[in-house]
Backbone as JSON, one array per atom type, in Angstrom:
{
  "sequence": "XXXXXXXXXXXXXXXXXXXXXXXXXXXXXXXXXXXXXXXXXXXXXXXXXXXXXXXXXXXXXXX",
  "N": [[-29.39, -26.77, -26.81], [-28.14, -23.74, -27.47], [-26.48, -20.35, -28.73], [-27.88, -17.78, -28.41], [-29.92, -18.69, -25.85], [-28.16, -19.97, -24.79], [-26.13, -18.48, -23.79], [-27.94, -16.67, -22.13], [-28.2, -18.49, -20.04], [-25.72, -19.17, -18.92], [-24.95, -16.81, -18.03], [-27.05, -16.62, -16.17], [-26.82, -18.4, -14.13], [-24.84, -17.79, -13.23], [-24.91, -15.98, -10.79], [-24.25, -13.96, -10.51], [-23.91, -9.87, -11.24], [-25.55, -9.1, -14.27], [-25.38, -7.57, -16.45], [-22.65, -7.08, -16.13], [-21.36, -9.68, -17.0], [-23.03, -10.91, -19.51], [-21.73, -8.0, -20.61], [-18.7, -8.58, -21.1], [-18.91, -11.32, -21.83], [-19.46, -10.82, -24.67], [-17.79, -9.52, -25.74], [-16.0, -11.17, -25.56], [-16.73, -13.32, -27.37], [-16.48, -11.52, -30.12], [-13.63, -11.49, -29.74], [-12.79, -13.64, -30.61], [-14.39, -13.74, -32.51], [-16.51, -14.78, -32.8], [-20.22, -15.63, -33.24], [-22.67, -14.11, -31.03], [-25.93, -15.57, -31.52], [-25.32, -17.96, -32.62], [-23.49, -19.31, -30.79], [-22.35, -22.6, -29.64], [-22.67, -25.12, -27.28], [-20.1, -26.63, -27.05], [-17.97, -24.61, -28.79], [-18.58, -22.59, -26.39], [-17.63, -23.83, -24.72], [-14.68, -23.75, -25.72], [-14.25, -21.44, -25.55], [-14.28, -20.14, -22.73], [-12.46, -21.84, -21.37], [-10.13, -21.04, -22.79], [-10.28, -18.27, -21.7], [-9.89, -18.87, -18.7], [-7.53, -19.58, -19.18], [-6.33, -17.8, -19.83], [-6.76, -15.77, -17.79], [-5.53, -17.09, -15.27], [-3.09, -17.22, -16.14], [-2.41, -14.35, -16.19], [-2.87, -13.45, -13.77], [-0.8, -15.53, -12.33], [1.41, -13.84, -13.25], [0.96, -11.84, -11.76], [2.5, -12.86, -9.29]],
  "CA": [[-29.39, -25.36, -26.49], [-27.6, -22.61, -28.25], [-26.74, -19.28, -29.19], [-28.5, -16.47, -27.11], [-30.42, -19.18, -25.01], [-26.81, -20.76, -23.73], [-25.55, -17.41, -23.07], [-28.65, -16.37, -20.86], [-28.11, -19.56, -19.55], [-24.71, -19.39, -18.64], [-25.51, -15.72, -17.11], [-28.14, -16.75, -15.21], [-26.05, -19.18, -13.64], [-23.25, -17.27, -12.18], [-25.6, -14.99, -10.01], [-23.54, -12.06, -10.62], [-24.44, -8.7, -12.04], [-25.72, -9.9, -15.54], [-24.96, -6.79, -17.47], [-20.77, -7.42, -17.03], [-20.94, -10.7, -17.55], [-23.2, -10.28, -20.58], [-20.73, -7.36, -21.4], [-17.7, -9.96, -21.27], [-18.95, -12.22, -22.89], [-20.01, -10.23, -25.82], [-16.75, -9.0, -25.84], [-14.56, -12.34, -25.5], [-17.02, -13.6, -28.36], [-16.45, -10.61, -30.62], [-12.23, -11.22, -29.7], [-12.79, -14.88, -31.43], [-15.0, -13.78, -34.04], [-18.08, -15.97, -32.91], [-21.66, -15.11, -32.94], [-23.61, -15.02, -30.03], [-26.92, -16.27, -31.9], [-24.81, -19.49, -33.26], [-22.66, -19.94, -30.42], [-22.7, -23.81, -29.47], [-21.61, -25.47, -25.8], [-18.66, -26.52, -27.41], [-17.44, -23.52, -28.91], [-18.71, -21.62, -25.7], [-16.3, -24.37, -23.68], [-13.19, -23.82, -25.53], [-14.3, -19.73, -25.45], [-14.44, -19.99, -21.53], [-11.37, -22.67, -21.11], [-8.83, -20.13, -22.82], [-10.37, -17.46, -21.21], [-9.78, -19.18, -17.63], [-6.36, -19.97, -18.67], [-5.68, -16.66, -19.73], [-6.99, -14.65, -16.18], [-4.73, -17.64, -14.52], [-1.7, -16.44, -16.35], [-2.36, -12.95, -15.68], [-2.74, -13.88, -12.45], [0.67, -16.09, -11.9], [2.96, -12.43, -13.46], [1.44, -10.44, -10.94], [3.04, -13.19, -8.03]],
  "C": [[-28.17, -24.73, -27.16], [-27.7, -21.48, -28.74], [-26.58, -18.14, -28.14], [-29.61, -17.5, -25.69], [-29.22, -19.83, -24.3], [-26.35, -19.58, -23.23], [-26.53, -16.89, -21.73], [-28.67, -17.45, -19.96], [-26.85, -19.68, -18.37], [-24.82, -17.74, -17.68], [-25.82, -16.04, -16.35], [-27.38, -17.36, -13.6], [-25.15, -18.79, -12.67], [-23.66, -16.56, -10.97], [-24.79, -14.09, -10.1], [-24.36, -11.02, -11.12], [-24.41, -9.32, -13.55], [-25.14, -9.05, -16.43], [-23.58, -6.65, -17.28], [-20.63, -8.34, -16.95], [-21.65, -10.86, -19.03], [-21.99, -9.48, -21.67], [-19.47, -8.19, -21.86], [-17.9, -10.89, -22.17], [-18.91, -11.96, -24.25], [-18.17, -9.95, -26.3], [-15.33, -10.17, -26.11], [-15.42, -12.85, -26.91], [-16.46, -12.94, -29.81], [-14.67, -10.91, -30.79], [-11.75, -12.59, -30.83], [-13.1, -14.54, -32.52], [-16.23, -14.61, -33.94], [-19.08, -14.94, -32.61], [-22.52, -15.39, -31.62], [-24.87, -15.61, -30.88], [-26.39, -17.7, -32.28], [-23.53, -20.09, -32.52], [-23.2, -21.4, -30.07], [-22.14, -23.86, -27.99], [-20.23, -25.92, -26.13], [-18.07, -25.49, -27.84], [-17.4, -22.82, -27.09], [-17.63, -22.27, -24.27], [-14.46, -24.09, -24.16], [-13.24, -22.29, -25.25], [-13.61, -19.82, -23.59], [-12.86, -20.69, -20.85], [-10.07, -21.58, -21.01], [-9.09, -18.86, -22.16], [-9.75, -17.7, -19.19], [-8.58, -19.23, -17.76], [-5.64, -18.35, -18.79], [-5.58, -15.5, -18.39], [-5.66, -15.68, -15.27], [-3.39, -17.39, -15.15], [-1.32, -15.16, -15.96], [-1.9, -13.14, -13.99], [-1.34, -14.36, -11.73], [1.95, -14.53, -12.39], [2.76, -11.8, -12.96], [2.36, -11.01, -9.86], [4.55, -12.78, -7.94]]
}
């Protein structure tokens, strides 16, 4: 799986509102430079990794 079928995938998944995680994503893709049609699960793990570490930094300068 890949692309636009891992992303609806990975949507689907979260049960949230789809259209801002969608939006997000599109948007953290777009900050890399990757495609959604040719993203891979690896790419879309280190996408998601630095994205987690980055909200957890944010996170630790507001304490």
């Amino acid at each position: 799986m890949k692309g636009n079928e891992l992303l609806q995938e990975l949507i689907k998944s979260t049960h949230l509102p789809s259209h801002l995680i969608q939006d997000e994503l599109l948007r953290l893709l777009q900050k890399k430079g990757l495609s959604a049609e040719e993203i891979s699960l690896e790419d879309l793990r280190n996408l998601l990794s630095d994205y987690l570490q980055d909200v957890l930094l944010e996170a630790k300068s507001h304490l």
